[in-house]
C-alpha positions as CSV (number, residue, x, y, z in Angstrom):
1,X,-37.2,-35.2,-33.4
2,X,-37.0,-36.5,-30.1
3,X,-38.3,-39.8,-29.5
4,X,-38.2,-39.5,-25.3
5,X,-40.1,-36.8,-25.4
6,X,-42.8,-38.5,-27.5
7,X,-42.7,-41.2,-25.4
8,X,-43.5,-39.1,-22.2
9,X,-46.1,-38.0,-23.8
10,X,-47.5,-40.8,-24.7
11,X,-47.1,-42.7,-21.3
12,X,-48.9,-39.9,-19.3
13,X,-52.5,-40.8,-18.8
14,X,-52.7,-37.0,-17.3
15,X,-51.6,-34.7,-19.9
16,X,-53.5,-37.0,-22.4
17,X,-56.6,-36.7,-20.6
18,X,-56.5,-32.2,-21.4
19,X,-56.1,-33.6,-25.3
20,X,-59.1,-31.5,-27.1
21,X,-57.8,-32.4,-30.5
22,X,-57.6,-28.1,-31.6
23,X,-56.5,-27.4,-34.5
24,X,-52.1,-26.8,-34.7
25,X,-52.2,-29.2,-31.8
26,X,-49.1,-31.4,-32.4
27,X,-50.3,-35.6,-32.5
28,X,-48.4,-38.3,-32.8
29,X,-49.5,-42.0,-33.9
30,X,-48.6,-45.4,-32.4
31,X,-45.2,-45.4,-34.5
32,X,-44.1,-41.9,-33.1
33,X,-44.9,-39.8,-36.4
34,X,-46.1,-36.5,-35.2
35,X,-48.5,-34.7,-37.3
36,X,-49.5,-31.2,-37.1
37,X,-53.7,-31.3,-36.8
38,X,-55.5,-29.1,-39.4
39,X,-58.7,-30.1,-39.4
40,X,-61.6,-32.9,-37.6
41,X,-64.5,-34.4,-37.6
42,X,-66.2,-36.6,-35.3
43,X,-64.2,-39.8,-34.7
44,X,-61.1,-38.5,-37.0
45,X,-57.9,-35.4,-37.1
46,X,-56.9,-34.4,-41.0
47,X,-53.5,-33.9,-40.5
48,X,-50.1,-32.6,-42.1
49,X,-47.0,-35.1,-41.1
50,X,-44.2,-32.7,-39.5
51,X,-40.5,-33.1,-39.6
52,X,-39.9,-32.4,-36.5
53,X,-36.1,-30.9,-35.5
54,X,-33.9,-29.3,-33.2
55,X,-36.4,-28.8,-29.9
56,X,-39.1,-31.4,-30.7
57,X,-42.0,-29.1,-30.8
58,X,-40.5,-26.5,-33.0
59,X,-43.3,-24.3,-34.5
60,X,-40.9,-23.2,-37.2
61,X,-40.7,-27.1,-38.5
62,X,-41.4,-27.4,-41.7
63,X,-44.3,-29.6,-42.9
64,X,-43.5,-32.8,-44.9
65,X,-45.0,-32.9,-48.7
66,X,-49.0,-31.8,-48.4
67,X,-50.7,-35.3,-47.9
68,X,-53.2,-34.9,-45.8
69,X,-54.0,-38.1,-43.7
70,X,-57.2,-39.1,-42.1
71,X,-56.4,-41.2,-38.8
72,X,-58.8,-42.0,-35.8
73,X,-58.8,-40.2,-32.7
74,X,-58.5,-43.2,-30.6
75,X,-55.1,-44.0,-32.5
76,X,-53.3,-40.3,-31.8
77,X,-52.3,-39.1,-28.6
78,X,-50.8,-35.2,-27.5
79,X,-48.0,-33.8,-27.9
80,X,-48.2,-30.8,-26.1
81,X,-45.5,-27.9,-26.5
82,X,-43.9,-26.6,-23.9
83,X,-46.4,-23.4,-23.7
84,X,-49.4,-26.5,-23.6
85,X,-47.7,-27.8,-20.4
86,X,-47.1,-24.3,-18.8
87,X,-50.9,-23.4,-19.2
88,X,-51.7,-26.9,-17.6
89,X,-50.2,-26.2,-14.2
90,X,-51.9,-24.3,-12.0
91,X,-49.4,-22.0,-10.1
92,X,-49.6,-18.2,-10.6
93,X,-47.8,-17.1,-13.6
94,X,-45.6,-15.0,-11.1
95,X,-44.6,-17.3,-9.4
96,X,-44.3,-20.2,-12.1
97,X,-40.9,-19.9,-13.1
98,X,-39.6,-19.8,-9.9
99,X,-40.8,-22.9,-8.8
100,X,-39.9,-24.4,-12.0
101,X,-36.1,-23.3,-11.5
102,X,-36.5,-24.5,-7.7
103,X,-37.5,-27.8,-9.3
104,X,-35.0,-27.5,-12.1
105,X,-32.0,-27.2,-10.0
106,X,-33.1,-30.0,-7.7
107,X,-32.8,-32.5,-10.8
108,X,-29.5,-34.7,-10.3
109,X,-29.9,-35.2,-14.2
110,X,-30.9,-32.3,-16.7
111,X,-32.8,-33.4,-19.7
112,X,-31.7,-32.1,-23.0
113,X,-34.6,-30.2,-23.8
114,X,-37.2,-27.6,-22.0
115,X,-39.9,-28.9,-23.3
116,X,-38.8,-32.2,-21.3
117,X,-38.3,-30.2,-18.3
118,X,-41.6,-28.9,-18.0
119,X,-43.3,-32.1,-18.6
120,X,-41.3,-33.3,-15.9
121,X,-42.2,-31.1,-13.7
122,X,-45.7,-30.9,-14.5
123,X,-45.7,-34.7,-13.7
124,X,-43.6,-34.8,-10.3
125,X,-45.8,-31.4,-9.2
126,X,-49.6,-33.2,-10.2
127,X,-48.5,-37.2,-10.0
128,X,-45.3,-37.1,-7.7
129,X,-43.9,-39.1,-10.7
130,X,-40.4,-38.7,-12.4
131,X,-39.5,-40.5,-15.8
132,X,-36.8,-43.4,-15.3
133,X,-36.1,-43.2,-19.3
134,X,-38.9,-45.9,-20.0
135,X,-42.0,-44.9,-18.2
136,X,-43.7,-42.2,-15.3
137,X,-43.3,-43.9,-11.6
């Protein structure tokens, strides 16, 4: 799992604020577990704790044990997959990619994983904000 891109997450006020809480949404609590949401009510998620590996929003990861846990809204933010971000931006699918590579290949530093490209992206094209390794400025 990587914990970067959970904190990018986390730190964007933005991309939080599209969080409907649907079911298969990816959450994570204040530690950084994610959890895969199955179910809600009003003011909680039921959810499945994921072990997350390889690209950190992996569909295929497996779910840990069959505990369900019961947590507050208020105390789980987003973790969107990289498809979550896409649909968030509001450039015309044809010609998405090609300002994404644009953007891409205007990066001094890659990041290690697409799913932390897009975000980035997403947040310099909405915020003008880029991620210094700590926080969105």
């Amino acid at each position: 799992m990587d914990h970067e891109y959970i904190e990018m997450c986390k730190r964007s006020e933005n991309i939080q604020s599209y969080c409907m809480f649907n079911d298969g949404d990816l959450l994570a609590d204040e530690n950084g577990i994610v959890y895969l949401k199955v179910s809600k009510d009003e003011d909680y998620c039921i959810l499945k704790k994921r072990t997350l590996t390889g690209s950190c929003c992996s569909l295929s990861a497996p779910i840990t044990g069959s505990d369900e846990y019961r947590i507050e809204k208020s105390k789980l933010f987003w973790v969107p997959r990289q498809d979550d971000v896409q649909a968030l931006i509001s450039i015309p699918a044809s010609r998405l990619l090609d300002k994404f590579i644009e953007y891409y290949s205007s990066l001094k530093s890659k990041p290690d994983l697409p799913e932390k490209a897009w975000i980035m992206f997403y947040m310099d094209f909405y915020e003008n904000s880029f991620w210094n390794g700590e926080s969105w400025v």
